[in-house]
VOTIVO-661599 format. One line per field, with one value per residue: x, y, z of N, C-alpha, C in turn. Coordinates in steps of 0.02 Angstrom, whole numbers, plus 50000, padded with zeros to 5 digits. Example, Ala and Ser with C-alpha at 12.3 -4.5 7.8 and 13.67 -1.06 7.14 Angstrom:
2
neast 50660/50642
nnorth 49716/49888
nup 50390/50354
caeast 50615/50684
canorth 49775/49947
caup 50390/50357
ceast 50660/50645
cnorth 49835/50002
cup 50390/50394
This chain:
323
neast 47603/47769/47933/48105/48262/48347/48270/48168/48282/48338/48210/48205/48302/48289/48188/48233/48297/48321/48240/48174/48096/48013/47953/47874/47792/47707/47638/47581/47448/47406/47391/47524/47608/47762/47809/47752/47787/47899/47902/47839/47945/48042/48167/48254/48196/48269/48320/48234/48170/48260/48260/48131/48143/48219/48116/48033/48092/48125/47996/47898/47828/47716/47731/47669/47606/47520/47486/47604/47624/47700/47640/47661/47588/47578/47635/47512/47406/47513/47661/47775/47708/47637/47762/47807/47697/47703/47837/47793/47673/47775/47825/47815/47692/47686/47812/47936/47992/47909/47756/47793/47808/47671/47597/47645/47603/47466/47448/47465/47384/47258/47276/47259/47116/47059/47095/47046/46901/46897/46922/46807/46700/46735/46695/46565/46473/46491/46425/46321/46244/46241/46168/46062/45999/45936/45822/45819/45937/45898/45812/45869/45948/45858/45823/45956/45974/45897/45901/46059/45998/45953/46035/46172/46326/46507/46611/46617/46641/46688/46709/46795/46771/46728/46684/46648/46514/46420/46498/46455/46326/46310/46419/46369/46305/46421/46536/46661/46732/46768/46855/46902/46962/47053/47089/47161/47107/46989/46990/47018/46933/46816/46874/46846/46698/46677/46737/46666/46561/46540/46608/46690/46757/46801/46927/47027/47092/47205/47172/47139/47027/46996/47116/47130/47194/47144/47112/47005/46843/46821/46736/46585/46471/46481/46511/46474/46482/46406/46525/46550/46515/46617/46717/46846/46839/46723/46677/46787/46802/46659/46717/46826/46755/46654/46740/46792/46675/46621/46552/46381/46364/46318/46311/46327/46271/46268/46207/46176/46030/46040/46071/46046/46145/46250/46329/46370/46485/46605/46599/46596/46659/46606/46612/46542/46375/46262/46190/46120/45997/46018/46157/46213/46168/46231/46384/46392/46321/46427/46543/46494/46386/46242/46116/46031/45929/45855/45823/45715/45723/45662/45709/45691/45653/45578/45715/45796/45909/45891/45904/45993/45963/46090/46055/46161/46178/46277/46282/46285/46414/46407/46279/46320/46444/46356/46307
nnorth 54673/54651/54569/54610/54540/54545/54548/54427/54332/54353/54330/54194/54156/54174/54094/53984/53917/53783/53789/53905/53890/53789/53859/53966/53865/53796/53965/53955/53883/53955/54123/54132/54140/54203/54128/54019/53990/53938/53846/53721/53722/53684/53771/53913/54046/54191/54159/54087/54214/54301/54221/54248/54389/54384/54329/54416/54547/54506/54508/54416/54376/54439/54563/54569/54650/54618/54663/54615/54517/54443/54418/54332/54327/54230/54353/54453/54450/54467/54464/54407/54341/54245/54175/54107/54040/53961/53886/53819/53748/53634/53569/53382/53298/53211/53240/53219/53299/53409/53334/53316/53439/53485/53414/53437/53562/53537/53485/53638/53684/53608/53638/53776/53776/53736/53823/53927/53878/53881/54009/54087/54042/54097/54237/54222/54274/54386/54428/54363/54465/54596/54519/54529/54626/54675/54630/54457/54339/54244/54352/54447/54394/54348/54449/54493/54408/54428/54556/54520/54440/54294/54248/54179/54251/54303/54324/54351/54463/54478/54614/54633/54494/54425/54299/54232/54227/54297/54245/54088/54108/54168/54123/54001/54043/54092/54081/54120/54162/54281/54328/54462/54515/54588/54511/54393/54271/54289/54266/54133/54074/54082/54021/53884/53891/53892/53798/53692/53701/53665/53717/53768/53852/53958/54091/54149/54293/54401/54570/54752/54837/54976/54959/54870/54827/54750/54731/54865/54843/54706/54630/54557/54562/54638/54623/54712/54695/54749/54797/54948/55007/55007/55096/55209/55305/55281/55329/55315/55186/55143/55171/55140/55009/55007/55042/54920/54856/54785/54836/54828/54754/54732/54817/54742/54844/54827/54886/54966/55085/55252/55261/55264/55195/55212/55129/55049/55107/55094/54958/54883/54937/54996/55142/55231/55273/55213/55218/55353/55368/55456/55486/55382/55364/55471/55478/55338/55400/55475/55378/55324/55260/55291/55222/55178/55045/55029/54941/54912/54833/54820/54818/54684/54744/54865/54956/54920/54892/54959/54863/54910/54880/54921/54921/54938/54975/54967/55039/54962/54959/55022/55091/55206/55239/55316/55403
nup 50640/50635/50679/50688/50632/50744/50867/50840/50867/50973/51055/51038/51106/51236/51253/51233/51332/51457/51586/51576/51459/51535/51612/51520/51468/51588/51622/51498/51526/51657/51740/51843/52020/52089/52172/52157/52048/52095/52174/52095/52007/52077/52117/52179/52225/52192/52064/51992/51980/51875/51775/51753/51733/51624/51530/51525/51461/51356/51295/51316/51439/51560/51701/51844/51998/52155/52299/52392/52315/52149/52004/51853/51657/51504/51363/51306/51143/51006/50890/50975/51062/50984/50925/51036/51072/50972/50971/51095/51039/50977/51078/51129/51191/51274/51355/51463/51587/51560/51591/51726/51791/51764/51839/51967/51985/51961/52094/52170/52116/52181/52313/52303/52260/52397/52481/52431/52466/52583/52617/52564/52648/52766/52731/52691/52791/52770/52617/52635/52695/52650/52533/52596/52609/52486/52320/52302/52216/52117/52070/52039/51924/51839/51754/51720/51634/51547/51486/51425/51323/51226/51100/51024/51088/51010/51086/51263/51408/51569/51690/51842/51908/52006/52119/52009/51962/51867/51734/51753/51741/51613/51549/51474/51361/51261/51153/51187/51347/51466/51626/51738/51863/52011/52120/52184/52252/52239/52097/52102/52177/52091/51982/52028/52022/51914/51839/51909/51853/51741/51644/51498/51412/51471/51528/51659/51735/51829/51800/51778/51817/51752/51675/51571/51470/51355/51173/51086/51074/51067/51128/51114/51231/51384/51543/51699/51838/51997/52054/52030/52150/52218/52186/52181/52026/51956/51836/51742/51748/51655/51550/51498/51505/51385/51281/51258/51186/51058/50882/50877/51003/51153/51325/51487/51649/51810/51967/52124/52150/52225/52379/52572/52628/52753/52833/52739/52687/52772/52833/52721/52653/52532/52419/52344/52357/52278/52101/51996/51854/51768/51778/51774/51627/51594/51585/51501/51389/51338/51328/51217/51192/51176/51203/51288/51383/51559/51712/51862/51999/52146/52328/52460/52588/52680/52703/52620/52472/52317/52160/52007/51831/51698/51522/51395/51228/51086/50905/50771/50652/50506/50515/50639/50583/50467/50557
caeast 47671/47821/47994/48169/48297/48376/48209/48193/48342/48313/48158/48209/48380/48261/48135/48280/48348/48278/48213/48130/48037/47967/47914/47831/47734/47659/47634/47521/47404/47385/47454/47578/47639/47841/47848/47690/47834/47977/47872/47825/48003/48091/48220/48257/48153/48324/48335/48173/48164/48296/48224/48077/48150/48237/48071/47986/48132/48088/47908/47870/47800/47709/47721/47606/47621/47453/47488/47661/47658/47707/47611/47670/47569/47604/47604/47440/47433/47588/47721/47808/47649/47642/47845/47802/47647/47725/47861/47783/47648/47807/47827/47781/47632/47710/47870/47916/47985/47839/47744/47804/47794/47618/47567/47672/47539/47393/47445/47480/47295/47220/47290/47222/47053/47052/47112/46993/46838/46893/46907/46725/46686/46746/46660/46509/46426/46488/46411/46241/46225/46215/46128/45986/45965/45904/45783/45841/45983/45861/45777/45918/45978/45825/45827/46019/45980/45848/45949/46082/45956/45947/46064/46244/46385/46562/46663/46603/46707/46680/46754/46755/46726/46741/46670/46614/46433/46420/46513/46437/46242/46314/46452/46329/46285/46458/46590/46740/46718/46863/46827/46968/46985/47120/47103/47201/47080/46928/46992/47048/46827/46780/46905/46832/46654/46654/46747/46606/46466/46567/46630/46764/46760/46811/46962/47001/47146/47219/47170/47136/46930/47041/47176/47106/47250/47109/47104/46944/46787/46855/46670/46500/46432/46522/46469/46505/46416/46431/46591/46566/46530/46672/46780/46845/46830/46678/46659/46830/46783/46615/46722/46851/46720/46622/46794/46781/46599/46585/46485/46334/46366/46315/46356/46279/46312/46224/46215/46126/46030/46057/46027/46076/46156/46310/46389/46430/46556/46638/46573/46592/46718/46570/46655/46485/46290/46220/46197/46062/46017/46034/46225/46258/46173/46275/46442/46376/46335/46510/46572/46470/46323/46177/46055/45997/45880/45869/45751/45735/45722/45650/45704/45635/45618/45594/45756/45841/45942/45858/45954/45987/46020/46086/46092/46177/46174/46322/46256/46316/46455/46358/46257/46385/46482/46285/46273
canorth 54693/54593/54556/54605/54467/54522/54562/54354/54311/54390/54303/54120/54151/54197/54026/53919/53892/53736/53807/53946/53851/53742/53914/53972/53798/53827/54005/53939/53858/54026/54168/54121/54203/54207/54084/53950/53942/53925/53766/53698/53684/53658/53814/53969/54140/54234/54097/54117/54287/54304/54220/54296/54452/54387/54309/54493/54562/54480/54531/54333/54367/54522/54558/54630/54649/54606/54662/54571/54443/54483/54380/54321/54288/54246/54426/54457/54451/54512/54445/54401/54271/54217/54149/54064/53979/53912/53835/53757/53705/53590/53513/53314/53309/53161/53254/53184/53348/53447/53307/53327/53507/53507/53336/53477/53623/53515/53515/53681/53724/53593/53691/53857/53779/53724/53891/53975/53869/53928/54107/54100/54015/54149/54272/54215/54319/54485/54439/54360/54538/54633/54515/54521/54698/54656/54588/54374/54346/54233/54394/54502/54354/54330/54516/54510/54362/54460/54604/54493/54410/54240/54244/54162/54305/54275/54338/54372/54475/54509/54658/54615/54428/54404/54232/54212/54204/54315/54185/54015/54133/54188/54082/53936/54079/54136/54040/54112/54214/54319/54343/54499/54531/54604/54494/54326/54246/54287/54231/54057/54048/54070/53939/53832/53865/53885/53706/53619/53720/53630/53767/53760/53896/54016/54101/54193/54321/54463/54630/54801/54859/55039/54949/54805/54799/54708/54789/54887/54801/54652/54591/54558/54555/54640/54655/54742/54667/54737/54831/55009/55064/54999/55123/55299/55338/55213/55342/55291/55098/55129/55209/55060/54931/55041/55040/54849/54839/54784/54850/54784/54718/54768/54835/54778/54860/54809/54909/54985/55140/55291/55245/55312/55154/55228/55084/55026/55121/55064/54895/54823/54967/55039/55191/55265/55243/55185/55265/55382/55349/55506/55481/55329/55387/55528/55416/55290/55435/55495/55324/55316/55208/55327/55199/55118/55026/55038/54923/54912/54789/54867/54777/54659/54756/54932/54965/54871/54940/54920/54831/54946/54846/54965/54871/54980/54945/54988/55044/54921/54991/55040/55141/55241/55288/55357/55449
caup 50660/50621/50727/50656/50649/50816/50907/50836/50903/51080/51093/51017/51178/51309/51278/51212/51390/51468/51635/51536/51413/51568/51651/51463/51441/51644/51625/51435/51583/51684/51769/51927/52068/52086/52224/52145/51998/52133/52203/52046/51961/52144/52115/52223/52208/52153/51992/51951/51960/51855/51711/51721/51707/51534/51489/51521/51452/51275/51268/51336/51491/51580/51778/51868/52067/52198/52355/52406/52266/52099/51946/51797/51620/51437/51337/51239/51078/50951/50862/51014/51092/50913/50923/51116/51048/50891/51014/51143/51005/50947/51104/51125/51235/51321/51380/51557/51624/51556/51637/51800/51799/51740/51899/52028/51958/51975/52163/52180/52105/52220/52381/52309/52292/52441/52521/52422/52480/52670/52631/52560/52698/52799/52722/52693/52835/52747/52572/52666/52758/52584/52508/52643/52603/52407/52316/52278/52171/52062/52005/51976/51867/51773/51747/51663/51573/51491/51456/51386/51253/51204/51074/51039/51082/51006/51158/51345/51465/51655/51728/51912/51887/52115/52111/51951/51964/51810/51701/51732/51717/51526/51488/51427/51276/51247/51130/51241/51407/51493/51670/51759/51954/52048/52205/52163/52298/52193/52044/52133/52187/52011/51940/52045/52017/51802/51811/51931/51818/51670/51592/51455/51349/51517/51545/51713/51751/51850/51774/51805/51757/51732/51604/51547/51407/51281/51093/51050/51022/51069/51159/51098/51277/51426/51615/51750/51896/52083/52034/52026/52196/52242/52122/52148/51968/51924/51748/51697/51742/51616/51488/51485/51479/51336/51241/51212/51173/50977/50841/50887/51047/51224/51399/51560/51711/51864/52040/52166/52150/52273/52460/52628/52709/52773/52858/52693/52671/52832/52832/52654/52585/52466/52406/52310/52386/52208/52044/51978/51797/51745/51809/51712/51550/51535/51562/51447/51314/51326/51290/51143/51213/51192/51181/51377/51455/51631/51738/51942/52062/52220/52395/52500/52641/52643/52715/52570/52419/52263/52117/51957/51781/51662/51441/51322/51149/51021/50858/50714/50618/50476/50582/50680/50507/50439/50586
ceast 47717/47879/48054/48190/48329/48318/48216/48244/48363/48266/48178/48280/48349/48213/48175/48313/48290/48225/48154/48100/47994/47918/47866/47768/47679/47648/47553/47459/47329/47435/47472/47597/47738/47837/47801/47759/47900/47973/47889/47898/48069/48177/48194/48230/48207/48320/48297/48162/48214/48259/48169/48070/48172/48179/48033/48020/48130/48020/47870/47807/47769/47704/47695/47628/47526/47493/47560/47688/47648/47680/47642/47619/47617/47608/47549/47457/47485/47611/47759/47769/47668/47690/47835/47754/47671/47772/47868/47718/47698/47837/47793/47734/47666/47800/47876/47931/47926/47773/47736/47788/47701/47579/47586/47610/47478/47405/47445/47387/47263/47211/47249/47141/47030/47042/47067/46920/46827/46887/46854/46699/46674/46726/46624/46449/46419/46455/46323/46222/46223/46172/46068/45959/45938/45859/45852/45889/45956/45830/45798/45956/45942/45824/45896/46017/45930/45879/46009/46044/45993/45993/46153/46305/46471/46623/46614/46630/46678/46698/46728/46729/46710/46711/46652/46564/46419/46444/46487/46356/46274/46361/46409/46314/46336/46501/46675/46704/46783/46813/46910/46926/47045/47119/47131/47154/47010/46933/47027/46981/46813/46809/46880/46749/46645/46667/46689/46546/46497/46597/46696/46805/46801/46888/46993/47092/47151/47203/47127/47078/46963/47064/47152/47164/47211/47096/47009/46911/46793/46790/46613/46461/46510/46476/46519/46455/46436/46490/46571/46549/46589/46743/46763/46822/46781/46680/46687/46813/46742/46664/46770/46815/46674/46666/46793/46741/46590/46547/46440/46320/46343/46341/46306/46293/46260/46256/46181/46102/46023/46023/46074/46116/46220/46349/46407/46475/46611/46652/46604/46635/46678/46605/46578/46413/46265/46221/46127/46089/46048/46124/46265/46219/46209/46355/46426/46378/46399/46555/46548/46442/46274/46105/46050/45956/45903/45821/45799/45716/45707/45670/45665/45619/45627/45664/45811/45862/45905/45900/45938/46024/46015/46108/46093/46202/46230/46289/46306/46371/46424/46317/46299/46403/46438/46281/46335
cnorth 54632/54604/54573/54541/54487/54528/54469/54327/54322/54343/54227/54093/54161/54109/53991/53907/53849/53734/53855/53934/53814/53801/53933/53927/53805/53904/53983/53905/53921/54046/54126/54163/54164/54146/54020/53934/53908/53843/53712/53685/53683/53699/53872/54019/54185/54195/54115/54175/54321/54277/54242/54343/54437/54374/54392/54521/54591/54486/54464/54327/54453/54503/54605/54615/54647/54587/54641/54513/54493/54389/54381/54296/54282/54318/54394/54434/54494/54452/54385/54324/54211/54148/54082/54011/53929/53867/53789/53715/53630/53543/53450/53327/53268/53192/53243/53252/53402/53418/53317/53379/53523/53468/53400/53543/53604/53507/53576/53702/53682/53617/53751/53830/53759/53777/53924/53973/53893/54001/54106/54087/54053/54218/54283/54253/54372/54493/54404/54422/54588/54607/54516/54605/54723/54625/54498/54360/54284/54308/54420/54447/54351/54389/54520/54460/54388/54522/54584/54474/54355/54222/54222/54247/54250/54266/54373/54429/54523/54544/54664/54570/54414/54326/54184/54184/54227/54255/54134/54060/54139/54143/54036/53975/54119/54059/54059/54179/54212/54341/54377/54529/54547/54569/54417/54270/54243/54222/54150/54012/54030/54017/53913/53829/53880/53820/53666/53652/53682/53666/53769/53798/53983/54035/54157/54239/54397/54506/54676/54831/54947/55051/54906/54771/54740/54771/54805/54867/54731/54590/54597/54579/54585/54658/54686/54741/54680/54769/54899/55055/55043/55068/55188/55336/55272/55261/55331/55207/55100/55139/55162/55014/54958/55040/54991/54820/54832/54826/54832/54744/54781/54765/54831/54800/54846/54821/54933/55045/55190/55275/55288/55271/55164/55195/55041/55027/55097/54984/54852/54877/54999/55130/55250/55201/55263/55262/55286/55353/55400/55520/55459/55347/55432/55493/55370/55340/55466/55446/55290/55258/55228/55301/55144/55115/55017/54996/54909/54850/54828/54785/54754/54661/54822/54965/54953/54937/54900/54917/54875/54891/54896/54918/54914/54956/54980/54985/54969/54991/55047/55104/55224/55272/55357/55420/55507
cup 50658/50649/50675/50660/50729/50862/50912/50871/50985/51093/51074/51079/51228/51316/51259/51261/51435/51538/51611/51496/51454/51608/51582/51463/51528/51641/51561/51474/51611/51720/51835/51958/52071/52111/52202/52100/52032/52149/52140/51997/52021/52110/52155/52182/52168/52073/51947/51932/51913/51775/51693/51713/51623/51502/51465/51492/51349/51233/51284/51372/51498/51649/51795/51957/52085/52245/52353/52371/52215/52041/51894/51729/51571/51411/51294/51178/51053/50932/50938/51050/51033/50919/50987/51104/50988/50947/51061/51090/51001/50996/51118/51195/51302/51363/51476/51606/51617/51591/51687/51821/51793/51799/51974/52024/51966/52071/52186/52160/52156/52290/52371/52331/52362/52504/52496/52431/52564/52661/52612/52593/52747/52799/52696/52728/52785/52676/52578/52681/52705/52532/52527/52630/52543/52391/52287/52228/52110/52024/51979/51925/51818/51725/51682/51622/51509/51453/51428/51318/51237/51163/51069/51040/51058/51069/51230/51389/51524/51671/51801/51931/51971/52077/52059/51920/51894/51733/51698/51708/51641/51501/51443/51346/51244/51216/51171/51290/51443/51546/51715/51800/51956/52093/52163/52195/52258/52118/52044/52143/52122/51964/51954/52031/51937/51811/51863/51907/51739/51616/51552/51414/51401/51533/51598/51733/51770/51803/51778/51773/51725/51647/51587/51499/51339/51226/51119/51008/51020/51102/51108/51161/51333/51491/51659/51814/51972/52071/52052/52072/52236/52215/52140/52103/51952/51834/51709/51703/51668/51557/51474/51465/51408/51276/51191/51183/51095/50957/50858/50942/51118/51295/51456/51628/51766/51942/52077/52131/52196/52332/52485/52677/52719/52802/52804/52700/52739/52841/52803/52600/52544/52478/52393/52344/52336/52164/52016/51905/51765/51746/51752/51631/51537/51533/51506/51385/51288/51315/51237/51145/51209/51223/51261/51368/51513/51660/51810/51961/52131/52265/52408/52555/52630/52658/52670/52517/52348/52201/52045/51893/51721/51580/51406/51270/51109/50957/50811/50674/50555/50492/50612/50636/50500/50495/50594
């Protein structure tokens, strides 16, 4: 898809103003909240908000709302990214206000982590007190590392990254990994623990396991870990993450299977007490996954919930056509 000349011309008047090209070049970083950019280029909330309506305006930016803050990224791919990347490509690395802006942002992230090693901190009890009711989170790892397979994947992507345990276990076998939460607080943990597992190749941002807004087929490898009793509609979750699943690539989903512990739902918010297979194969076959394995994990006490990992396979293209 290609831009008219005034579409062009809209978007070369929306980043050609010198406040708005410094919000573009921090935004090419990661997403912000209204008031991190208010800090960070020391102007009022009305100002800002103002250009980042022209930036959104232009196809620049996208806003999304969480809770009482409202987020800003780059747009995805198009035409429109295309135009934003070519122009801050052409800025000098050494620019002193880009500089500054970029020295004010490295504070602004060192506060989050900071804030985000107390809130784990803080609820630490509530994610000890579910994990005491499982088997070891060594086995269900060795478990999805086996149902991953050994092999290099081109793309990764988390749906539901919370801390981003999922990521540093697979990123090491992934050339790029996309890790999308809705909690801003989550995805503040997991920044912090991909970069002290060394991770480089990881990229972490607001978005919806529902909408995801990624093209079709867009993964080799996708998980969905601990997510789906959380979810009203978990069949539309599978059928989203089944969407993006390559030719040839697979889907793991990993959750409980059916118990009776009713202060979940009170407790820890669980929406759904685990999934039969029979459940998730027929979601999976309706997103055009036919092909599972399923293996258990029984508890380590009998009271416990025992850990379900579901790996569905996408036929190869080839394949699929024939059939």
């Amino acid at each position: 898809m290609q831009l008219s000349a005034r579409q062009i011309v809209d978007v070369l008047r929306a980043a050609g103003e010198p406040t708005r090209l410094r919000i573009l070049a921090l935004l090419q970083r990661e997403e912000l909240a209204v008031l991190e950019l208010c800090r960070v280029l020391d102007q009022s909330q009305p100002r800002v908000s103002r250009h980042l309506k022209l930036l959104a305006e232009a196809g620049l930016v996208e806003r999304f709302p969480d809770g009482a803050w409202v987020f800003y990224r780059l747009a995805g791919v198009g035409p429109q990214h295309d135009v934003a990347a070519e122009v801050l490509s052409r800025i000098a690395p050494d620019d002193p206000v880009l500089g500054r802006d970029r020295r004010k942002l490295d504070d602004v992230q060192a506060e989050r982590a900071a804030a985000a090693a107390a809130y784990f901190a803080e609820n630490a009890t509530q994610w000890d007190q579910i994990r005491a009711l499982y088997v070891g989170d060594a086995a269900v790892e060795a478990k999805i590392l086996e149902a991953a397979g050994a092999a290099r994947v081109r793309r990764l992507v988390d749906l539901g990254a919370g801390t981003g345990r999922m990521l540093t276990l697979l990123g090491p076998q992934a050339e790029q990994a996309l890790g999308l939460d809705l909690s801003q607080q989550m995805l503040n943990i997991a920044r912090r623990n991909t970069a002290e597992a060394g991770l480089t190749n990881v990229e972490l941002r607001h978005g919806d396991i529902f909408d995801t807004r990624l093209p079709e087929g867009v993964a080799d490898l996708v998980v969905v870990h601990q997510v789906l009793h959380y979810l009203g509609d978990p069949a539309a979750a599978v059928r989203e993450a089944a969407r993006i699943v390559a030719p040839g690539g697979r889907l793991i989903i990993v959750d409980f299977a059916p118990h009776k512990l009713e202060f979940l739902r009170e407790a820890h918010q669980h929406r759904r007490l685990g999934f039969s297979d029979e459940e998730m194969g027929r979601w999976l076959a309706d997103a055009d996954l036919p092909s599972v394995e399923h293996s258990a994990l029984p508890p380590a006490r009998a009271d416990g919930l025992t850990v379900k990992i579901w790996a569905a396979h996408r036929a190869p293209t080839a394949l699929r056509s024939a059939a």
